[in-house]
N, C-alpha and C positions, 0 to 999 in steps of 0.2 A: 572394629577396625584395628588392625595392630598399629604399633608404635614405630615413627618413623626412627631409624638411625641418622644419624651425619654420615655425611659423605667423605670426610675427613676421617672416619675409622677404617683404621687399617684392617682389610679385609681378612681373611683366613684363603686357604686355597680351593676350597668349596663356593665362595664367593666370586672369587676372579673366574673360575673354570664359568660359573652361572654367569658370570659380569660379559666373558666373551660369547658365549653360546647366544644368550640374551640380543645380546647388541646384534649379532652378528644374523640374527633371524630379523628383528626390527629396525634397522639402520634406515632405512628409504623414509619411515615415519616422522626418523627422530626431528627434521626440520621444518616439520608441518605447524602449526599454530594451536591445532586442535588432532584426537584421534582418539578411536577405541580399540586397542589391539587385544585381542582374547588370544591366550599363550596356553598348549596343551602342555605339558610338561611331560619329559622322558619316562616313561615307564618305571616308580621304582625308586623315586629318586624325594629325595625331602625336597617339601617347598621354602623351607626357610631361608636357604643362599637365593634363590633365586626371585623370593619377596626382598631382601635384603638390596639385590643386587639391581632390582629395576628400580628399586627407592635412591638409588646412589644414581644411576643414571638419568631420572629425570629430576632427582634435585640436584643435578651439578652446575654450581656455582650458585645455587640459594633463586636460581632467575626464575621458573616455573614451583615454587614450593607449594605457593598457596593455590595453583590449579593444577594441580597433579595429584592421583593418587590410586595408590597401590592396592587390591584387594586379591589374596590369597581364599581359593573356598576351599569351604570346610564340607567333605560331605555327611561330619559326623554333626553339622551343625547346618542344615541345607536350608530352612528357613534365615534365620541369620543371617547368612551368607547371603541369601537373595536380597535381604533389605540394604545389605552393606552396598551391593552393586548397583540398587535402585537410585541411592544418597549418591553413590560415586561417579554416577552419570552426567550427574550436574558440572562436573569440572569439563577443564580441557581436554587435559590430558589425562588418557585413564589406561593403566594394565591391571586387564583382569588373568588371575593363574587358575588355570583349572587342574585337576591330578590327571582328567583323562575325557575324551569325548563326551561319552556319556553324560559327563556332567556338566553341560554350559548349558545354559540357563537361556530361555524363552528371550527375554528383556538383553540379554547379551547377544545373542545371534543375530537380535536388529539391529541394535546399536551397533555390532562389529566394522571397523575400517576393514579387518584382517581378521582372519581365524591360520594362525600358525602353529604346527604340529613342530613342537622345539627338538632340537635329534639331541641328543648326549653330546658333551665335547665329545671335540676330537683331538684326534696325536697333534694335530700342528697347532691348535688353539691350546693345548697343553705347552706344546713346546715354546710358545711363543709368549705365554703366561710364565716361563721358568725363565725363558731369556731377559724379556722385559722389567722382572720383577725380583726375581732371585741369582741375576748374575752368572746363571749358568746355561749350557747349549746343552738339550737331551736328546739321545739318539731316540728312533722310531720306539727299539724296546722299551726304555727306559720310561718313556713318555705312556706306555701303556701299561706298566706296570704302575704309575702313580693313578691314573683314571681306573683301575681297576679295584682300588683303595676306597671303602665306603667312608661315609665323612667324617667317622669320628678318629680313624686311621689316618687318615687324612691331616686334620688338626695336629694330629698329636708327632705326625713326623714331617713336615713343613712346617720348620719355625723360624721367628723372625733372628736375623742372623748366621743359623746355618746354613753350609754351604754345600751346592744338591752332592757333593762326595759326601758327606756325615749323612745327611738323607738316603742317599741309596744304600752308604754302608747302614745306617739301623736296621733295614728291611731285612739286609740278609746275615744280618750276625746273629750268631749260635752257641751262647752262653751256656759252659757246662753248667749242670745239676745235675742233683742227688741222683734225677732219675734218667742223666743223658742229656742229650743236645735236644733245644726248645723247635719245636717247627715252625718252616715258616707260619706267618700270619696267613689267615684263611683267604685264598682267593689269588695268593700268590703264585699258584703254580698255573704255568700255560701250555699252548703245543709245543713251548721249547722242550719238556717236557715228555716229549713221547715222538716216537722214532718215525717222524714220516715218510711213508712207502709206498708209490707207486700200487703195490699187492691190497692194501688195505683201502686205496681212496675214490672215493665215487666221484662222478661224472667228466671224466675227462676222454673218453670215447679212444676214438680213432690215436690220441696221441697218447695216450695209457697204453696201448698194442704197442707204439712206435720206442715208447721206454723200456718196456719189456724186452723188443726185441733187442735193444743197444745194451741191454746189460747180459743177455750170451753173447752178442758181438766182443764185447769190451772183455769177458771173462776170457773167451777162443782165444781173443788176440792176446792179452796177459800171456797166455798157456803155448803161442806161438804157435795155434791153429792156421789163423789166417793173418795175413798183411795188413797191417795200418789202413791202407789202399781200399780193403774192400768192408773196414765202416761205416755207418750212413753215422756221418761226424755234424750235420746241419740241420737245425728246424727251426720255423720261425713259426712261434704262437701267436697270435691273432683274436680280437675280441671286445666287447665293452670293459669298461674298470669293473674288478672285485669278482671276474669268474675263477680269480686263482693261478694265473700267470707263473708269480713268484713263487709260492707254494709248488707250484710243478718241478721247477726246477731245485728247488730242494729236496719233494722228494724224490727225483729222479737222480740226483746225485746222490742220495741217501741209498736208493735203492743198486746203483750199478757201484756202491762201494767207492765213487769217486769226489776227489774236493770240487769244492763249490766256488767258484770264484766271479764276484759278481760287479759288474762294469755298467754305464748307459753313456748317449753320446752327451746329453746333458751334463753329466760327472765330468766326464772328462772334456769340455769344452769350458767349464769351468776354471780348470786348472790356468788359461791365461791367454797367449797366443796363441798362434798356430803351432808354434813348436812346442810350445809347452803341451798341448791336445796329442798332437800324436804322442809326446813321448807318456805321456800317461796311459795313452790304447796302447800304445808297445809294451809297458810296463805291465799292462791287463794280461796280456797274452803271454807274457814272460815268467809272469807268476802264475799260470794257467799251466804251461811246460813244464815248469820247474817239480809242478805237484800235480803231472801225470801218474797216473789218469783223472782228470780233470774237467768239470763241467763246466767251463767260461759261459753266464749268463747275461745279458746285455740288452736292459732293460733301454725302453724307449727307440727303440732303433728306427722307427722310421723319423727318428730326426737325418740318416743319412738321406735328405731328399735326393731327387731328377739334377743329375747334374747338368742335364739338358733345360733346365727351364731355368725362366732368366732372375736371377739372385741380385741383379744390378751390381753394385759395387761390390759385392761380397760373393758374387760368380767365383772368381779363381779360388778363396778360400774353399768354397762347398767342395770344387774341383778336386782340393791337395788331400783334402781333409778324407772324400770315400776314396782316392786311389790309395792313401794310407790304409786306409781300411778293409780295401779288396787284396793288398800285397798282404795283410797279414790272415786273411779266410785262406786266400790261395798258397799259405805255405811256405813263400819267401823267405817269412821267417818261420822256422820250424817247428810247427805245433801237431807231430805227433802227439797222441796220448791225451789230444785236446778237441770235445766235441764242442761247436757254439751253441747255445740255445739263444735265438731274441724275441723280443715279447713287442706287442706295440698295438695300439686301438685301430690304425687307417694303416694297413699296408699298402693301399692305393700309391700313396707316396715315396714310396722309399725307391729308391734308382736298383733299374732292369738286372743289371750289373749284378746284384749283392743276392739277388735270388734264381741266378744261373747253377748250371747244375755245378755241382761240385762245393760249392758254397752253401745257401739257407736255399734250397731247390725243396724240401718237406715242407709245404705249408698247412699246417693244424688252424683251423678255425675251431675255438672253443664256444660252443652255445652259451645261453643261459641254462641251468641244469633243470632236466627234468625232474616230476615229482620224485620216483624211486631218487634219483641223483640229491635230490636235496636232504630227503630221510637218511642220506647216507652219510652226507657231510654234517647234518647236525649230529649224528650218533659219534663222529668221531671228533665233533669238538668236547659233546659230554664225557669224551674220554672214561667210557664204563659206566657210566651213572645212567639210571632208568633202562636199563638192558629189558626189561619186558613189555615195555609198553611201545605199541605200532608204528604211530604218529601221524593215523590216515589223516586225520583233520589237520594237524599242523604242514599234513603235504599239499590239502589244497589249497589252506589258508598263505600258503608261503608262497604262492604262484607271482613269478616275476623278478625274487629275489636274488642275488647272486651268493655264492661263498662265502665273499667277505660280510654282506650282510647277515648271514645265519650263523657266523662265528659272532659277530658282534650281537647279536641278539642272545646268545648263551653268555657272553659275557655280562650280560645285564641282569639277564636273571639268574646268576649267580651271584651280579652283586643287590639284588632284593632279598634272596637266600641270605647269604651273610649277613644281610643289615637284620634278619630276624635270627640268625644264630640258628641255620640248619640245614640239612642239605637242600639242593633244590629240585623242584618235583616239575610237573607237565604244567601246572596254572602259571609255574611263574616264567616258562618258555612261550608259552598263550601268549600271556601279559604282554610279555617284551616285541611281540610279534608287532612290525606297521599295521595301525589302524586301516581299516578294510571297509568300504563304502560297496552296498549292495546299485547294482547298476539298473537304471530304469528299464521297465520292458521295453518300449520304446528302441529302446538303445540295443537289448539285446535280440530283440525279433530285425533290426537293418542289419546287426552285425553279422547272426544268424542265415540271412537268406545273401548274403554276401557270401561268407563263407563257401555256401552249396553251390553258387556261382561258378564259384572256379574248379570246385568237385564235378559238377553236372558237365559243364565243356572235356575238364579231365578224361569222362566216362566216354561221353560219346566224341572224340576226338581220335580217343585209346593212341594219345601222345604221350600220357602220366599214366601210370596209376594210384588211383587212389586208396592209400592206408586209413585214412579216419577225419573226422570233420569236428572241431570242441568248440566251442565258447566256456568263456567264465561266465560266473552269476554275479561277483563283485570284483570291485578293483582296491588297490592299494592306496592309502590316503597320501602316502609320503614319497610314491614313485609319479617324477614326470612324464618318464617315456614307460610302458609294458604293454605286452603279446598280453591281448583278450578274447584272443580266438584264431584259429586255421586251420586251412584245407592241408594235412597231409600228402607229401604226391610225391612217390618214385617214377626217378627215370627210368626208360626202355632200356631193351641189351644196346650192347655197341654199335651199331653202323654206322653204313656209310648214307646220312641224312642229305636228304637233299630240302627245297625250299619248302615243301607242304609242311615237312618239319618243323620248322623256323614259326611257317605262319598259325601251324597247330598252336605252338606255345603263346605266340602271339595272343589269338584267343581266349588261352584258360585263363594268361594273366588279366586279360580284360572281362573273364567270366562274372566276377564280384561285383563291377559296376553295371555290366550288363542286366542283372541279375536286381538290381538295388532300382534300375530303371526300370524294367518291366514290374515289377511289385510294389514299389514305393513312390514313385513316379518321375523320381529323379535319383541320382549318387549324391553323395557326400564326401567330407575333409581325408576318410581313411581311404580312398583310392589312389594317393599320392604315391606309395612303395611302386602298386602295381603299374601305374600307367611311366614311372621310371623304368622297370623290372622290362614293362611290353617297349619303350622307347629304345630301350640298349637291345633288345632283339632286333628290333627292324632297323638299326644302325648294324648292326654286324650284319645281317642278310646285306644290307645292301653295299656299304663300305669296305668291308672285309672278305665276304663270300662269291659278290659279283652273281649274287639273283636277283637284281631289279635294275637290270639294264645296263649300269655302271661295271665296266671290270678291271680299272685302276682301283688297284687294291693296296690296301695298310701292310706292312712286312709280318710275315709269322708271328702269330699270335698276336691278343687281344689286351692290349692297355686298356686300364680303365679311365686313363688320364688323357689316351687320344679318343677315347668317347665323350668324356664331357670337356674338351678342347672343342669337337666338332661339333655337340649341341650348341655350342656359342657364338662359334663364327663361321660355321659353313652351310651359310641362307638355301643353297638348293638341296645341300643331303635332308634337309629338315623339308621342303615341299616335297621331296620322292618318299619320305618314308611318310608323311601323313594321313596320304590316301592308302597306304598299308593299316595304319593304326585304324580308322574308321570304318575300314572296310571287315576289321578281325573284330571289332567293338558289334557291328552289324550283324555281322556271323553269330558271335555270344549271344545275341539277343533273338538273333533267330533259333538258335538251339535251346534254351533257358524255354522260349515260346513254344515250342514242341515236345516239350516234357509237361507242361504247366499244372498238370492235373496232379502228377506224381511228386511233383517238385511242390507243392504245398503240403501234401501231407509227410513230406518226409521235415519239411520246415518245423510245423507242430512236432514232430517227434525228438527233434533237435533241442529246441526252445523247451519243451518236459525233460528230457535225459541232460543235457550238455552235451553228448556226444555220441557217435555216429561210426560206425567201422565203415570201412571200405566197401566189406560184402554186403551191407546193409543198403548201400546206395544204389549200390547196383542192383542187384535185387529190387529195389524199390522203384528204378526210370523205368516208366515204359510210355512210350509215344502217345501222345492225345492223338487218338482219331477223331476232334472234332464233333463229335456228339455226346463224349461222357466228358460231361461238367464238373465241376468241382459242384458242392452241395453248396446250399444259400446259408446253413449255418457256420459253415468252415471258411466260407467267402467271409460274411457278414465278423466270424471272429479276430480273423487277422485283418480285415480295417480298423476292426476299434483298438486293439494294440496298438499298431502303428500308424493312426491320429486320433486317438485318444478317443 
């Protein structure tokens, strides 16, 4: 058992970064009586701050000393360590640290209150340990430039006293010698570093075309080809956190040669009153003009909510506040030479107004990146390093992750690299990768014949077509929400659709449940997307379209906001479309039922591959005539899968 410290020692900055990480994963525990929390630690990272730093937390104030206690394991020491944990049981309060899954121990995993996967600090738990502690406020960079510092860097420029200006200056002073200027310290260099371009970056799709195309726009217009008037001056990015929003927009101003200048409504509603907010968005725009041509970026934006919906006492501000905001898209004030870009998680929200045409009328929805897409983003944070190696395994093993996470995962094992004094290679990008938990069959033979649900209505519908069918084999230990599988499915050419249309789509989306009921005997939790997905169909058939009887209709185009307004309070649109939904649920399961022969063996081919092309499905339905059975071994194997 190591030796406890006081809690009275003043920490180092290895310790606070562990002291908040710590806390910040176990807080709900800390007022319990008793608890075993088993702690996986970051990839990479010494256990000493973080044995130091749970010893200061449960001995503060001297109340829990003698029932608490801290057990770091050793794997170079694995019996040991299991006897230390067997003795340490006996307390209260107990944290055990393990270096990494693999190694928690038999007698821990029962014992566990919690088994938590600890993430690295982060920028604001850094920033928030400089402000608290060292008297100073650090911007995002600066806060990741000191996390990026292994711990003996660490120590050695964080000291008691200095003030983070002498800190930031040490990092980057360049003391002649004999033999020239010293480099920085290892690990200091980042992507400020390297020129981001649109040309170079993976996974941004549709809106990578739309940069491109704005930067011959922006050069024509320089050259006085064409009018101010005829560039696409607006887009609004759209998406979960961490697919790379902000990144776009630099390098999209990187690439069209223009400043960057960057704004959100948060920032500027900041600054005070009302007046104070707009003259700060005026001032956005100003200095966007000023250093035409110009990328104004404007992070958060659907804080401009629905000035239609009711704000209560703060209605008229929302009011003042997007008409400020639509006089300066619309040019009022003169922003030649100035394109907006905004970025925001729920565009559902943001008022009608601000996405008319002439304004943010481009809307890019950014995915989660696909595998090619992710191999591409981690090649350009290794900025050159391991140039011949593939990364097939680290493209499936990273399934789910966003940008920001596979930037931050090469920043970690580059700081395990450093801590061993070398460059880093593919075990130590493995390493840093989330823990990865293989998914029960079970789980993967419901997800699996769900999937071909909505593939098989797809086919025989011929409303979609379907490109391909996957599941995963594992999932990620440290993501709540992730894509574990889907049907593929392009839409038909253009027409003029009328209701069979509607009701086809109806169907597919409820193919998966249909599909999970005729084979398994019931559905499950993950039909919730679809049966939303099939509910806003048969509200627009019916409220919007005037195909089921009603033909008081919503004005031009489709809010998402008067759709779930009317799932809430409008009691007979919800009895008219019902008998739609259970009628297209019935449907699915009549067609699922007349494939059934073909649709099991394409299931087992599913469940062996992970994935399924398009032409493979097709190829593979063909209608039970009711006397070719499926075989009693093929019946008999997928029951015991799916109950055991």
């Amino acid at each position: 058992m190591k030796k406890h410290i006081t809690p009275q020692k003043r920490f180092g900055l290895p310790e606070q970064l562990a002291y908040a990480s710590l806390r910040s994963a176990i807080r709900p525990l800390l007022r319990a009586d008793a608890f075993v929390a088993v702690v996986v630690l970051p990839p990479g990272v010494e256990g000493a701050p973080y044995f130091r730093a749970a010893d200061a937390m449960l001995a503060s104030g001297n109340r829990y000393k003698k029932t608490a206690v801290i057990v770091d394991f050793d794997p170079k020491r694995p019996l040991n360590s299991a006897k230390e944990i067997a003795g340490a049981l006996d307390e209260k309060k107990v944290v055990l640290l393990f270096p990494d899954e693999a190694s928690i121990t038999v007698a821990a995993r029962l014992a566990a209150d919690v088994v938590v996967h600890l993430k690295p600090p982060t920028i604001d738990q850094a920033k928030g340990v400089f402000r608290a502690l060292y008297g100073g406020r650090l911007t995002d960079q600066q806060a990741e430039i000191f996390l990026l510092l292994d711990e003996e860097m660490q120590r050695a420029v964080v000291r008691p006293g200095r003030s983070v200006g002498r800190m930031l200056a040490q990092l980057v002073m360049r003391p002649e010698t004999s033999r020239g200027a010293r480099k920085p310290p290892p690990g200091l260099t980042s992507d400020d570093d390297v020129d981001l371009r649109l040309e170079s970056m993976s996974g941004y799709g549709e809106a990578r075309v739309w940069g491109l195309q704005l930067k011959q726009d922006l050069k024509d217009w320089k050259d006085g080809l064409i009018p101010w008037r005829d560039v696409d001056r607006g887009l609004l990015l759209s998406g979960p956190p961490g697919v790379g929003k902000t990144i776009f927009a630099e390098a999209l101003a990187n690439t069209c040669g223009a400043k960057l200048v960057v704004g959100s409504a948060a920032r500027w509603q900041s600054k005070g009153h009302l007046g104070d907010m707009q003259r700060a968005m005026f001032k956005a725009f100003e200095d966007a003009r000023k250093a035409a041509p110009a990328i104004l970026f404007i992070d958060e934006i659907d804080g401009f909510t629905d000035r239609e919906s009711d704000h209560g006492h703060n209605s008229s501000y929302v009011r003042q506040v997007i008409n400020s905001f639509l006089e300066c898209l619309d040019g009022t004030v003169d922003r030649e030479g100035v394109v907006v870009v905004g970025a925001c998680n729920n565009p559902a929200v943001i008022d009608p107004a601000i996405l008319r045409p002439g304004r943010l009328d481009n809307h890019v929805r950014l995915p989660l990146p696909d595998a090619e897409a992710r191999v591409g983003i981690l090649r350009h944070h290794l900025r050159g390093d391991l140039p011949d190696e593939n990364f097939m395994q680290f493209a499936e093993d990273s399934f789910g992750l966003t940008g920001a996470d596979i930037a931050r995962i090469v920043r970690l094992a580059r700081r395990v690299a450093r801590r061993d004094r070398r460059e880093v290679n593919v075990a130590d990008i493995m390493g840093s990768l989330p823990g990865r938990v293989p998914l029960s069959e079970k789980f993967r033979w419901a997800l699996a014949i769900h999937e071909l649900g909505h593939a098989v209505v797809a086919v025989a519908t011929g409303a979609r077509k379907v490109s391909g069918v996957s599941i995963e084999s594992r999932a990620s230990a440290s993501l709540e929400r992730q894509i574990l599988g889907g049907a593929v499915l392009e839409g038909g050419e253009l027409a003029n659709n009328g209701k069979q249309f509607y009701l086809d789509n109806i169907a597919i989306q409820m193919g998966g449940m249909a599909a999970e009921q005729v084979f398994v005997g019931h559905h499950g939790d993950g039909v919730a997307s679809d049966l939303d997905g099939a509910t806003r169909l048969a509200i627009i058939l019916d409220r919007h379209l005037g195909m089921n009887g009603m033909l008081a209709s919503w004005p031009a185009g489709v809010d998402e906001r008067l759709i779930d307004s009317a799932r809430r309070v409008d009691g007979p649109l919800l009895k008219r479309i019902e008998p739609v939904l259970q009628e297209q649920l019935a449907r699915a399961k009549t067609i699922v039922e007349s494939y059934r022969t073909s649709v099991e063996g394409l299931w087992l081919e599913l469940i062996g591959a992970g994935h399924l092309t398009g032409q493979q499905i097709v190829d593979g339905l063909k209608p039970d005539d009711n006397k070719e059975m499926p075989t009693p071994k093929t019946r008999r194997k997928i029951r015991q899968r799916l109950h055991g």
